[in-house]
C-alpha positions as CSV (number, residue, x, y, z in Angstrom):
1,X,12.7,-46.0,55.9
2,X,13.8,-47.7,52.1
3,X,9.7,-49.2,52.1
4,X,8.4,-45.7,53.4
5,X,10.3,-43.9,50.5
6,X,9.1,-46.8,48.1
7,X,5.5,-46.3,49.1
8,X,6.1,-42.2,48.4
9,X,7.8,-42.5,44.8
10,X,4.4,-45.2,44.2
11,X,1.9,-42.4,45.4
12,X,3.8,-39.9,43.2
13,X,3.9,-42.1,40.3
14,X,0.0,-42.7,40.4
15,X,-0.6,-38.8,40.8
16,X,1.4,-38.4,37.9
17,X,-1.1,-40.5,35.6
18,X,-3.9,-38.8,36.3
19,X,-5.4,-35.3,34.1
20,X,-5.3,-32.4,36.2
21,X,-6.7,-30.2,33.2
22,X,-10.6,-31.2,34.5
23,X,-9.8,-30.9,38.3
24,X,-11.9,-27.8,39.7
25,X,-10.0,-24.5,40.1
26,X,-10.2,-24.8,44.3
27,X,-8.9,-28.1,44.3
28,X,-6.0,-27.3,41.8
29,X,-5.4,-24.3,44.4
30,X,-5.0,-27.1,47.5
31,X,-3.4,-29.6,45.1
32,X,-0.1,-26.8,44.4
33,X,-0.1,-25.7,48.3
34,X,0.0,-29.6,49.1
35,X,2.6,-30.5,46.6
36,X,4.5,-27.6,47.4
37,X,4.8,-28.7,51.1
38,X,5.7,-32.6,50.4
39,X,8.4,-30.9,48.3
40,X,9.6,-29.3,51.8
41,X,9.0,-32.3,53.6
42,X,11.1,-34.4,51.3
43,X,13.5,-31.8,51.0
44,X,13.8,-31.7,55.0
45,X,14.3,-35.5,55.2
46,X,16.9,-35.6,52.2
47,X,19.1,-33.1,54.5
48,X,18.4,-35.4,57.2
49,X,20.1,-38.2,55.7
50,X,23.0,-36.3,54.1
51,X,23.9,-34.7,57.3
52,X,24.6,-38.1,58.5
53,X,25.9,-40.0,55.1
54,X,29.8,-39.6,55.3
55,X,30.2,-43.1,55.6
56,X,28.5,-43.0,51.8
57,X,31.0,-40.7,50.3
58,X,34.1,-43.1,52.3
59,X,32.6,-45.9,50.8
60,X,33.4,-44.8,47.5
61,X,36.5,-42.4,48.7
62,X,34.7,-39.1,47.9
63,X,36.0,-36.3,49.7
64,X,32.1,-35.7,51.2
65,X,29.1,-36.4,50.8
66,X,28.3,-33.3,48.3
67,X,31.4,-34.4,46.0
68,X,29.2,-37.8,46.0
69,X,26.0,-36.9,45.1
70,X,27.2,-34.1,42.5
71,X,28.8,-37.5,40.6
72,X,25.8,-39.8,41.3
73,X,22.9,-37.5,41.0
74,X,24.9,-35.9,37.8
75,X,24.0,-32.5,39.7
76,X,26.1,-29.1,39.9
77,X,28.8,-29.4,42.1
78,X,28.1,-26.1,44.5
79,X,24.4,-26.7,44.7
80,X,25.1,-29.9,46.5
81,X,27.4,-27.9,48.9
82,X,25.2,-25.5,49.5
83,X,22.5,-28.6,50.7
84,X,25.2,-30.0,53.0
85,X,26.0,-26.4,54.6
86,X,22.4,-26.5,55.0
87,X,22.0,-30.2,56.2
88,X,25.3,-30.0,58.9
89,X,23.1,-26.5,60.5
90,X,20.3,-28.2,61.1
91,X,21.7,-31.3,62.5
92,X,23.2,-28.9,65.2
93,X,21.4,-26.0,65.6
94,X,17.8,-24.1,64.5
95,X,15.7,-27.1,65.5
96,X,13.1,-24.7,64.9
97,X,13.3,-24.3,61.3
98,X,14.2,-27.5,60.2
99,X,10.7,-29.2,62.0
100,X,9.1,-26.2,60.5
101,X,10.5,-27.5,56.8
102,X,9.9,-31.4,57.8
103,X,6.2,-30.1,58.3
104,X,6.0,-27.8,55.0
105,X,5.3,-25.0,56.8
106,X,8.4,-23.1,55.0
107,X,9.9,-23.8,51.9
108,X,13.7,-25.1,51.2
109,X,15.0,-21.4,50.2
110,X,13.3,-20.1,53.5
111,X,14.8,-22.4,55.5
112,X,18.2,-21.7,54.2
113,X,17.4,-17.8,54.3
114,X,16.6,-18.4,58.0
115,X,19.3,-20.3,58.8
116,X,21.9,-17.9,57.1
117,X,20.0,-15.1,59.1
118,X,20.6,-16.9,62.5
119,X,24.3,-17.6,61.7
120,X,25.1,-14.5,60.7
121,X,23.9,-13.0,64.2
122,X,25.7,-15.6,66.1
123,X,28.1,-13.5,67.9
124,X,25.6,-10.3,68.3
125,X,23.2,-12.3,70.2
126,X,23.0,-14.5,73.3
127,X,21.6,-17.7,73.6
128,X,17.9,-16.7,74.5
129,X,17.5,-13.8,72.2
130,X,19.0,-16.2,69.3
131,X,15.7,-18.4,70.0
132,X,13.9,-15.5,70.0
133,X,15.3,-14.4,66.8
134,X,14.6,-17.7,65.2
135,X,10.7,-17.2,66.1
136,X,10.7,-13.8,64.3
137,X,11.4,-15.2,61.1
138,X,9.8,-18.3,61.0
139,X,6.5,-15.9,62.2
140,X,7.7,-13.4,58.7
141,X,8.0,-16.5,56.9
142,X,4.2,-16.9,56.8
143,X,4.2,-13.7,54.3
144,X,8.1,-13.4,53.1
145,X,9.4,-15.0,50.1
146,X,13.1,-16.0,51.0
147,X,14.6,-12.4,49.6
148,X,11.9,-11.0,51.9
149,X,13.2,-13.2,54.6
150,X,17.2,-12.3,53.9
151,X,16.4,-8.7,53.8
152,X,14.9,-8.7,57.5
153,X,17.7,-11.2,58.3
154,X,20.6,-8.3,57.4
155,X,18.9,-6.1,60.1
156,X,17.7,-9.4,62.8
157,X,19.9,-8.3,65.5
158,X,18.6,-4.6,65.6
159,X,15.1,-6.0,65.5
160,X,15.7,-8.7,68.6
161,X,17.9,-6.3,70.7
162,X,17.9,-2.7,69.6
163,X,19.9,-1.7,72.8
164,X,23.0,-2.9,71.4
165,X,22.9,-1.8,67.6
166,X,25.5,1.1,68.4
167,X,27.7,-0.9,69.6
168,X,27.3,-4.0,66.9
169,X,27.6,-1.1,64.5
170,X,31.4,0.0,65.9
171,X,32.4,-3.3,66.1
172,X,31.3,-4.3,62.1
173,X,32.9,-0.8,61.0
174,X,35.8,-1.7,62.9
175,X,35.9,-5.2,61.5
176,X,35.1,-4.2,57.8
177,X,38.3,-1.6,58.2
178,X,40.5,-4.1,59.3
179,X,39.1,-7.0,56.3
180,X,39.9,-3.8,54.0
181,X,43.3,-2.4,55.1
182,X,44.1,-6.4,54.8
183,X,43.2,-7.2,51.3
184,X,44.5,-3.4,50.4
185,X,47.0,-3.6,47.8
186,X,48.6,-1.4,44.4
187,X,50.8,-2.3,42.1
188,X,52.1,-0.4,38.8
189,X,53.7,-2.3,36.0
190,X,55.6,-0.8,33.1
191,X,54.2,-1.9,29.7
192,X,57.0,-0.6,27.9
193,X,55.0,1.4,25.3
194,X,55.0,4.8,27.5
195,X,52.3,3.9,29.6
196,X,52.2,2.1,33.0
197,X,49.4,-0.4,33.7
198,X,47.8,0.3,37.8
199,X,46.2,-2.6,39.4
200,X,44.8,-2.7,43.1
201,X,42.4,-2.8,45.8
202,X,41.6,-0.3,47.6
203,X,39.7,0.7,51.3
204,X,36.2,1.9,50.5
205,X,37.0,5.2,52.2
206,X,40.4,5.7,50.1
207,X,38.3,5.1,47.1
208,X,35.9,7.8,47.6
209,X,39.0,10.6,48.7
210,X,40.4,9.3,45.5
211,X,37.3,9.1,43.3
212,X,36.0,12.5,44.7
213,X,39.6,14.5,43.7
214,X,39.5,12.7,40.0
215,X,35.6,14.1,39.5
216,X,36.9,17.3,41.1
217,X,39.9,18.0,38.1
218,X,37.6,15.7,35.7
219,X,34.7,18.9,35.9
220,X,35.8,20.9,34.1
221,X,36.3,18.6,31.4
222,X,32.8,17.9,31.1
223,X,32.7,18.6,27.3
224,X,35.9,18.2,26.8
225,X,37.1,16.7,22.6
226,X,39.9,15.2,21.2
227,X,41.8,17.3,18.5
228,X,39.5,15.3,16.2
229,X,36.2,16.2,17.5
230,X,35.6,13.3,19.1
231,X,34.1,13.2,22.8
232,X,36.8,12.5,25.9
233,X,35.9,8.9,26.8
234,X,35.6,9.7,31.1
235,X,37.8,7.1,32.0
236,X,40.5,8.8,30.2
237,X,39.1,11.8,32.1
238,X,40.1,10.1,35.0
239,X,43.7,9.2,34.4
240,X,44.1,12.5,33.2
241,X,43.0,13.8,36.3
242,X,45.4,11.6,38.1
243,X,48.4,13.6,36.7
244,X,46.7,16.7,37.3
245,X,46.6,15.9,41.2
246,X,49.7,14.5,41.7
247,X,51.2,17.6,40.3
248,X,49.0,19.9,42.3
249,X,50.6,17.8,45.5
250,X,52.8,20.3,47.1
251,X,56.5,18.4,47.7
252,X,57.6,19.8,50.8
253,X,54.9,18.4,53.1
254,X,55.6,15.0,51.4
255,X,57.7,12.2,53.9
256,X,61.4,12.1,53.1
257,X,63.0,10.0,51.0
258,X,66.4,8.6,50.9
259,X,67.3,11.9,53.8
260,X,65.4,14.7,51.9
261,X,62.5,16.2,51.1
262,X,61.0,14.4,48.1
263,X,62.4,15.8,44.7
264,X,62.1,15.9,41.1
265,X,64.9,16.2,39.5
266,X,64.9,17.1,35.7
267,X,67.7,16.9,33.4
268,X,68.0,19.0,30.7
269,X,71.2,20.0,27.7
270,X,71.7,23.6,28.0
271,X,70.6,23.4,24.3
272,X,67.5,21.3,25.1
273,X,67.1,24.2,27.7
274,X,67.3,27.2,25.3
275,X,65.9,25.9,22.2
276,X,62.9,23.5,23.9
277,X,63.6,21.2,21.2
278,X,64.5,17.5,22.1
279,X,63.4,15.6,25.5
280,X,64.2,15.7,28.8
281,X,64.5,12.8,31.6
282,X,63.3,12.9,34.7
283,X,64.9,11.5,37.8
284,X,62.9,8.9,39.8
285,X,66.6,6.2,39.8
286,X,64.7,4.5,36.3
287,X,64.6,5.1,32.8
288,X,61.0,7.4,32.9
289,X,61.8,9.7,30.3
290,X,59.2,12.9,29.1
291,X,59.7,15.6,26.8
292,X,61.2,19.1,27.4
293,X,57.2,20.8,27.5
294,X,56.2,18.0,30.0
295,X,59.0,18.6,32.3
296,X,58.7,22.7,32.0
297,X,55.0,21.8,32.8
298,X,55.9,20.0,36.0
299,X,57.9,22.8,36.9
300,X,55.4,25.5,37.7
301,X,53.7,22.6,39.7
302,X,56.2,20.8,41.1
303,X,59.5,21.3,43.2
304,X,62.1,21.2,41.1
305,X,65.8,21.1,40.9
306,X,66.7,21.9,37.3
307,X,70.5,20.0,36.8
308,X,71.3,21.7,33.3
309,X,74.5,19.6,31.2
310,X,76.8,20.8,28.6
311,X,77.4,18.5,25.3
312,X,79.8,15.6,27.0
313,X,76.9,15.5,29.6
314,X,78.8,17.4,32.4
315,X,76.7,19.5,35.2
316,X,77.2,23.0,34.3
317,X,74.9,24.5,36.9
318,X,72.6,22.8,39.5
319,X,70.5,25.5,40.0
320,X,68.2,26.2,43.2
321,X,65.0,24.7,44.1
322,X,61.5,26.2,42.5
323,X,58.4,26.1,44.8
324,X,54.8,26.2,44.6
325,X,53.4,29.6,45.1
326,X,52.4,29.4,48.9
327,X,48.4,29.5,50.0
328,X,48.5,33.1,50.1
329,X,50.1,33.7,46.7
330,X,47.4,31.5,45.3
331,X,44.8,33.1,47.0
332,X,45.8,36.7,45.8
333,X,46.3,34.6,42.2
334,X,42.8,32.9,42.0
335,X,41.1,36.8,43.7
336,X,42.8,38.8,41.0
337,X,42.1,36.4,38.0
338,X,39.0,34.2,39.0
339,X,38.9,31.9,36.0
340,X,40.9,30.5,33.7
341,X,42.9,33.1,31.6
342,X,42.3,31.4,28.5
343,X,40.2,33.4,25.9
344,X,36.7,32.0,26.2
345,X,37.3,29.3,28.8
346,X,35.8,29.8,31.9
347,X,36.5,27.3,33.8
348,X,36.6,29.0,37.7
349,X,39.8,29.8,40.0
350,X,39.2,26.4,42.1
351,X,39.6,24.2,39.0
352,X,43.0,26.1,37.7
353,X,46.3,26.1,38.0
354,X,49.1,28.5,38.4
355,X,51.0,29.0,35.1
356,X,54.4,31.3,35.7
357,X,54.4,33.5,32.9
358,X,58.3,33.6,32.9
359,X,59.3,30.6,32.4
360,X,61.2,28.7,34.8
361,X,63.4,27.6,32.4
362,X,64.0,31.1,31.6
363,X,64.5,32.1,35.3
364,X,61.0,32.8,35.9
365,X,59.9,33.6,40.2
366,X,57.3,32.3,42.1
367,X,55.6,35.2,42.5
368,X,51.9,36.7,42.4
369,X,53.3,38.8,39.6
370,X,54.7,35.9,37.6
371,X,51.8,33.5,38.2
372,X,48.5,33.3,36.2
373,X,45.3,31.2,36.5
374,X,45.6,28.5,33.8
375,X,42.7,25.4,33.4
376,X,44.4,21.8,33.0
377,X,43.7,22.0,29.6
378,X,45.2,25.6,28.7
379,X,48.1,25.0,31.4
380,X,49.3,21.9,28.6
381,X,48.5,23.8,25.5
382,X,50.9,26.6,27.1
383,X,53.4,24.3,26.9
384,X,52.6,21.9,23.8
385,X,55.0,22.9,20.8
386,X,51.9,22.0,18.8
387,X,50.7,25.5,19.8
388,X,51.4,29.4,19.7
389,X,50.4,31.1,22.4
390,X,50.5,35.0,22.7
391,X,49.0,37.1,25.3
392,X,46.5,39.9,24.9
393,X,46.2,43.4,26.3
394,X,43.3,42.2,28.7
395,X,45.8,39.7,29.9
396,X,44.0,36.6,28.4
397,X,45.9,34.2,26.3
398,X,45.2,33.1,22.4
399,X,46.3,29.8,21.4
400,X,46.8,28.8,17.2
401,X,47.8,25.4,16.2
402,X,51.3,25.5,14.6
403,X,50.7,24.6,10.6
């Protein structure tokens, strides 16, 4: 074997001294397809003798034979893994493939195209129809490229027995749900600047409900600017959006918690109450704190239990929970008003919310009379102190900018 592979490296060396620029075009041609298949050939017999050369890499206490050569050869560490993957197949199985690589009748990335192929259809296919799979693609080989060969590969099974594809279908669905409820995960972590940093993985299928709700309250924000003119980057779109649906998430058809129904509770001085003025805290048993316009906000979304204190902090009335407007209500809300109610904004029903125009604060009802169609963006400016808002005779609002 050593004086064979000497009398190849002196046949290589002596092609190597000659001038190819004067060989004829046709025998240039049959020189590249011939070197091209010696280059499989070698490559077939250099997996041969790795798939066998442990005792190498003990010799010299290497975890493997890869780790060896990666530190001999001086060569990157996953492409020799990636040869002994290959090597350890075809010492076991696909006999096929690897005589048709010792012969040069497929290249080394076809052969470990083909051999992926096969693998991956394993436990679709029995024993036969694996053979017969392994004939397809050494038959495509003879006009694929190895991304050719890969492609056909991802759909092999189909291809060798179409009867079954339904049911190989259920059962990769059914595997890919469990991989992904597995590796699903969330987490949120305070950053202490007002802002919360969220980090996870989620199920495809969770992603698109969530990603399709975000574009949904992002719409309408399309053109949406910055006090200073400039363009809404869309991701802040999105975590905008966020807020906006969790406060259009009705509370009493949420699970309990801690033995009721789950609540926000707001606490607010009977001065911060009256006067709007300073900022209120909102209970979720932490230190989350928002200002008095956020937390009136939440309130015409939200269910609410308003716990109002006097100076020295003691409860002076814990007044009666606030609900949503029901479907109907919103119905008759979003019939009668059919856009935003903003001058100029129109922004449609299905994109608004409902705004009470007596504020809760100010023992406003959940009524149809009391409720009006307000976009995300109007429904804040409503309540941002930054603004005056006054209503018109047509029932549309006019906002001005405080100066």
């Amino acid at each position: 074997m050593t004086e064979s592979l000497g009398s190849v490296r002196d046949a290589i060396s002596a092609m190597g001294e000659f001038e190819p620029l004067y060989v004829p075009e046709p025998q240039k041609r049959e020189l590249l397809r011939g070197l091209a298949a010696a280059q499989a050939q070698l490559a077939a017999v250099r997996l041969k003798v790795m798939a066998v050369a442990g005792d190498v890499a003990a010799r010299d206490g290497a975890k493997d034979v890869a780790t060896w050569m990666a530190a001999d050869h001086r060569i990157a560490p996953a492409e020799a893994r990636t040869d002994l993957a290959l090597a350890t197949t075809f010492d076991v199985r696909w006999q096929a493939t690897a005589a048709a690589l010792a012969a040069g009748d497929v290249h080394l990335d076809q052969a470990r195209a083909i051999a992926d192929a096969l693998d991956g259809t394993r436990d679709d296919l029995s024993a036969t129809k694996l053979l017969e799979a392994e004939q397809i693609m050494l038959t495509a080989a003879k006009k694929l490229d190895a991304a050719g060969l890969r492609k056909l590969g991802r759909g092999l099974a189909d291809v060798v027995d179409p009867d079954a594809a339904e049911e190989r279908e259920a059962k990769r669905l059914a595997e890919e749900e469990k991989h992904a409820a597995e590796k699903a995960k969330l987490t949120l972590t305070p950053k202490g600047d007002g802002t919360t940093r969220i980090a996870g993985v989620l199920p495809n299928a969770v992603a698109r409900r969530l990603s399709t709700c975000l574009e949904a309250f992002a719409q309408p924000r399309k053109q949406a600017a910055e006090s200073d003119g400039r363009r809404v980057p869309h991701s802040r779109l999105l975590a905008r959006a966020l807020g906006d649906l969790l406060e259009r998430i009705d509370p009493s058809r949420l699970p309990d918690h801690g033995g009721d129904a789950t609540t926000v509770i707001v606490t607010l001085s009977l001065e911060q109450l009256r006067t709007d003025l300073a900022s209120a805290g909102i209970g979720f048993n932490d230190d989350v704190a928002m200002t008095a316009a956020t937390a009136r906000r939440l309130a015409c979304q939200a269910q609410i239990i308003p716990v109002v204190l006097g100076g020295e902090g003691q409860i002076l009335d814990a007044g009666r929970r606030s609900r949503l407007h029901h479907p109907m209500q919103r119905k008759m809300i979003r019939l009668r008003d059919g856009q935003c109610q903003a001058a100029g904004c129109t922004v449609k029903a299905e994109w608004c919310e409902i705004h009470h125009l007596v504020p809760w604060s100010h023992g406003g009802k959940t009524s149809v009379k009391d409720g009006v169609l307000l976009c995300s963006h109007h429904h804040h400016r409503v309540h941002d102190q930054a603004y005056l808002h006054e209503r018109q005779p047509d029932g549309s609002f006019r906002f001005t900018r405080r100066t």
